[in-house]
C-alpha positions as semicolon CSV with decimal commas, in nm:
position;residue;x (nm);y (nm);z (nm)
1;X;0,799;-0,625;-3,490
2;X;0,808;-0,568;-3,853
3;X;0,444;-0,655;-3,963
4;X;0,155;-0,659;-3,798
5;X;0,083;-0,949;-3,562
6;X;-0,105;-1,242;-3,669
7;X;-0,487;-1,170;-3,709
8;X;-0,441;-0,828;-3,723
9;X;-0,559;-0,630;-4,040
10;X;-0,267;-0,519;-4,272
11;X;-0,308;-0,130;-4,193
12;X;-0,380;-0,155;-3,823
13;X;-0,396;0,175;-3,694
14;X;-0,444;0,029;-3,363
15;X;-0,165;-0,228;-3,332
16;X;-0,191;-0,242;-2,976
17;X;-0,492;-0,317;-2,917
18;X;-0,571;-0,536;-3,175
19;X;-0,292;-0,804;-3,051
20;X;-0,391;-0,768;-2,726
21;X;-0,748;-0,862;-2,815
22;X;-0,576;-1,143;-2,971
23;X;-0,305;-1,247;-2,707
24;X;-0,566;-1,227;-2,373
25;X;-0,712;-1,525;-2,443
26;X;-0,411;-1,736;-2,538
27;X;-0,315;-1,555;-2,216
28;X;-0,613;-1,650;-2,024
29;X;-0,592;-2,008;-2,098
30;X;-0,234;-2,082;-2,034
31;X;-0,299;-1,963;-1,744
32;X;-0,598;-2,145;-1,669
33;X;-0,380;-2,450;-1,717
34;X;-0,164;-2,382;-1,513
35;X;-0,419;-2,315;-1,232
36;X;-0,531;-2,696;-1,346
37;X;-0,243;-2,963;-1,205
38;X;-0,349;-3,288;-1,170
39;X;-0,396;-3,411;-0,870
40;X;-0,541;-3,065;-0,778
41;X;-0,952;-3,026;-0,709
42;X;-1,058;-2,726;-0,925
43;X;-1,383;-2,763;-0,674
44;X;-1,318;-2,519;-0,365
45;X;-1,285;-2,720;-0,034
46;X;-1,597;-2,818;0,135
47;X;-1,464;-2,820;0,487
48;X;-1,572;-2,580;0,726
49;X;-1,312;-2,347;0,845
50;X;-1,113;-2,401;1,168
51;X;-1,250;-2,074;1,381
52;X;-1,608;-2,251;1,295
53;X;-1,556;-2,552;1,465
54;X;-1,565;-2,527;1,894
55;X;-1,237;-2,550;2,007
56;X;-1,282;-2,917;2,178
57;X;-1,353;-3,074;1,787
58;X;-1,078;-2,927;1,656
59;X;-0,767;-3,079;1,514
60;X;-0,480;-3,119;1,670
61;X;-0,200;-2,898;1,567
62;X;0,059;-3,084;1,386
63;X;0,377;-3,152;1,579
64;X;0,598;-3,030;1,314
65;X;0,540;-2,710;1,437
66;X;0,675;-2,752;1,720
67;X;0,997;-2,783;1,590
68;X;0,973;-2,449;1,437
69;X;0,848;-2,285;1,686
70;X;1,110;-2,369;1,953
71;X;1,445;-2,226;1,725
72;X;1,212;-1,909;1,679
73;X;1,152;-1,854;2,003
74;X;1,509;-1,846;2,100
75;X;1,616;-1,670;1,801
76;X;1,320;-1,376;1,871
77;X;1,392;-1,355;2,209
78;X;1,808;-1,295;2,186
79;X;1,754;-1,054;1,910
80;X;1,505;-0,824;2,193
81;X;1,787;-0,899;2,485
82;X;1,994;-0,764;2,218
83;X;1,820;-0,444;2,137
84;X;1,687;-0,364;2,456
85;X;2,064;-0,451;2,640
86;X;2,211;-0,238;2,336
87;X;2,007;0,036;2,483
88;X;2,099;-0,021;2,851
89;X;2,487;-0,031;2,784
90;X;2,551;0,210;2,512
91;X;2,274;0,485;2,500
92;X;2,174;0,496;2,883
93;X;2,503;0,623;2,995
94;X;2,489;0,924;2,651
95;X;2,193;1,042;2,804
96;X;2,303;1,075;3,152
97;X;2,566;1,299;3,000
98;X;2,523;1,678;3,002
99;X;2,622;1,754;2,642
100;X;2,452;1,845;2,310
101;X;2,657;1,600;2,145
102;X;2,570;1,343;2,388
103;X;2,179;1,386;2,368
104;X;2,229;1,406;1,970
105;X;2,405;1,098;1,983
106;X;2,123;0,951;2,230
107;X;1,838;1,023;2,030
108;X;2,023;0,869;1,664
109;X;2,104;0,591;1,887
110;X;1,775;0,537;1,983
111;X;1,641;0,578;1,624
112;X;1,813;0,325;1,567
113;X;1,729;0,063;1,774
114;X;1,353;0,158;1,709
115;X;1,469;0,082;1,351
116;X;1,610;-0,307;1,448
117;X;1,301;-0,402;1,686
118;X;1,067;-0,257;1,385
119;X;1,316;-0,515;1,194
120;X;1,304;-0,841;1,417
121;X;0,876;-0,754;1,428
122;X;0,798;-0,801;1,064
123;X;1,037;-1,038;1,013
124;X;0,855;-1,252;1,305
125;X;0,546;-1,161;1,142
126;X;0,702;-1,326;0,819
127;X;0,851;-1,602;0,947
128;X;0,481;-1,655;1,155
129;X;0,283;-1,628;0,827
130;X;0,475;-1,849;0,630
């Protein structure tokens, strides 16, 4: 910027500030309006939330989740067979082995897999919350 910024004072010493005192409200509303869709209640919902109502008034859960739930399920549970059997073949037999190397190999190995379960949890926890 060559000048000062609109509204400011020809010798600002405090450019910075000044704008900024300036662009927060342009700021503020644009993205008030954006907060403001049509269609879209700016009132908060009046409902009461589900874990207040007793479980036999409640809802039914929508079926579409069902069909999420099933592919997730499989998926989740290969990926633990998968961990937990790469455990069994590979690392079981390093630590039944006498050698430094062995045991060394055994514990990375087992970092490891600690590592991809950590993986496959918080990505469930993703997939759960979204």
């Amino acid at each position: 910027m060559t000048g000062p910024a609109r509204g400011c004072p020809d010798m600002c010493h405090m450019k910075v500030s000044c704008c900024a005192s300036i662009l927060t409200p342009l700021l503020f509303s644009s993205t008030q309006r954006l907060l403001e869709r049509p269609g879209r209640s700016n009132q908060m919902a009046t409902a009461n939330p589900v874990y207040t109502i007793p479980i036999a008034q409640r809802p039914p859960t929508p079926s579409g989740r069902l069909i999420y739930a099933i592919p997730f399920l499989i998926i989740f549970n290969a990926g633990c067979l998968m961990v937990n059997g790469s455990q069994f073949v590979f690392l079981l037999p390093l630590r039944i082995l006498p050698f430094k190397w062995s045991r060394d190999l055994y514990q990375a190995g087992i970092r490891y897999t600690k590592g991809a379960f950590g993986c496959l949890m918080s990505t469930s926890c993703y997939t759960l919350l979204h």
